[in-house]
N, C-alpha and C positions, 0 to 999 in steps of 0.2 A: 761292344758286342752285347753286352746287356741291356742295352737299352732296345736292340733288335729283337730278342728272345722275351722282355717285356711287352714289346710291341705288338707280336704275332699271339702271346695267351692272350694279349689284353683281345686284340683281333677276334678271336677264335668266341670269346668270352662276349664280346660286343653281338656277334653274331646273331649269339641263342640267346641272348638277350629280346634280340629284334624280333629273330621264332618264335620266341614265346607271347613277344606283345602281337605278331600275325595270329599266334594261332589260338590265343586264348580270347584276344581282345576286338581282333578284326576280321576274323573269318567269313562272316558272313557281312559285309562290307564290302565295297566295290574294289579299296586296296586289297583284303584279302582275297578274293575271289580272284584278279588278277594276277596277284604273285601265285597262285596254286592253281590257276586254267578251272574254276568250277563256276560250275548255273550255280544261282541262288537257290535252286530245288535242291542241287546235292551237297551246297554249303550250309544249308539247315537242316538235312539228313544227318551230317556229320559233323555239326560243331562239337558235340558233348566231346566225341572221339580226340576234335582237335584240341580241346581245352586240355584233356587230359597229357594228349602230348605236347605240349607249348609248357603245361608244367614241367616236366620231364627236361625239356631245352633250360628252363630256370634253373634245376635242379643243375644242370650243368654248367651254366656259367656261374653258378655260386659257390661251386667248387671249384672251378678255375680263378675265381676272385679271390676264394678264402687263401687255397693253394700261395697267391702272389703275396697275398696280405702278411700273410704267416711265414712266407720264405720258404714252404714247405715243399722241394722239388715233388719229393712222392709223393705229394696229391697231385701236384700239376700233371705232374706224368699219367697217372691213374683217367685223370678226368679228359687228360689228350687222347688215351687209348679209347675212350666211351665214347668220345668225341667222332675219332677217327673210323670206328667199327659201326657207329651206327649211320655217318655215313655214305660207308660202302652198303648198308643193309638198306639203305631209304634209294639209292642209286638202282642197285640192284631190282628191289619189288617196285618199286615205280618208274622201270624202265627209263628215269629218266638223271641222264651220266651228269648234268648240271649240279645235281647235287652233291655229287663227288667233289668236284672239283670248288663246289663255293662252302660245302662243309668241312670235308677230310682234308683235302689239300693244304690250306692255313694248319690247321691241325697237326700233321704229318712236318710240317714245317719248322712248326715252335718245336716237336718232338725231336727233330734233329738237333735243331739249335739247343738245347736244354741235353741233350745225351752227347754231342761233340764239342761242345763248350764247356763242360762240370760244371754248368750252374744247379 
């Protein structure tokens, strides 16, 4: 069981990892422009914006990594709630449900696993 409840932070962890090399690193690039449906008009309107949050996604998976490193359920848990809230809030204002289910869902997952397991 623990190696499933590893598997889904590391998951969840891997993710905003990737978010952040999209949105810091290739936004305005043809992969990112593709993962996010934007012209190159409004993907250079908005890189500053996206860097900023693409950090923000680091910011999360290095907390979810430190969390694993340290053993530290209370952060993992901490940083699965940040995980999971922001996104129902990225679903929500961008109309678009995919993000629910490719950000919170893993998220929402480890969270069980980690609170019905006592890891």
């Amino acid at each position: 069981m623990r190696f499933i409840f590893v598997f889904f932070v590391a998951l969840v962890a891997f993710v905003h990892i990737y978010f952040m090399i999209l949105e810091m690193f290739l936004w305005t690039k043809p992969k990112g422009m593709k993962a996010f449906g934007l012209s190159k008009e409004k993907a250079e309107d908005s890189k500053v914006l996206a860097a900023n949050q693409g950090l923000y996604n680091g910011f999360l998976a290095a907390g979810l990594i430190w969390g694993l490193v340290a053993e530290k359920n209370e952060l993992i848990i901490f940083f699965l709630i940040c995980v999971v809230i922001a996104g129902i809030y990225g679903a929500y204002s961008t109309k678009k449900i995919k993000l629910f289910y490719f950000q919170s869902l893993p998220a929402i997952i480890a969270l069980l696993l980690t609170w019905f397991s006592g890891y």
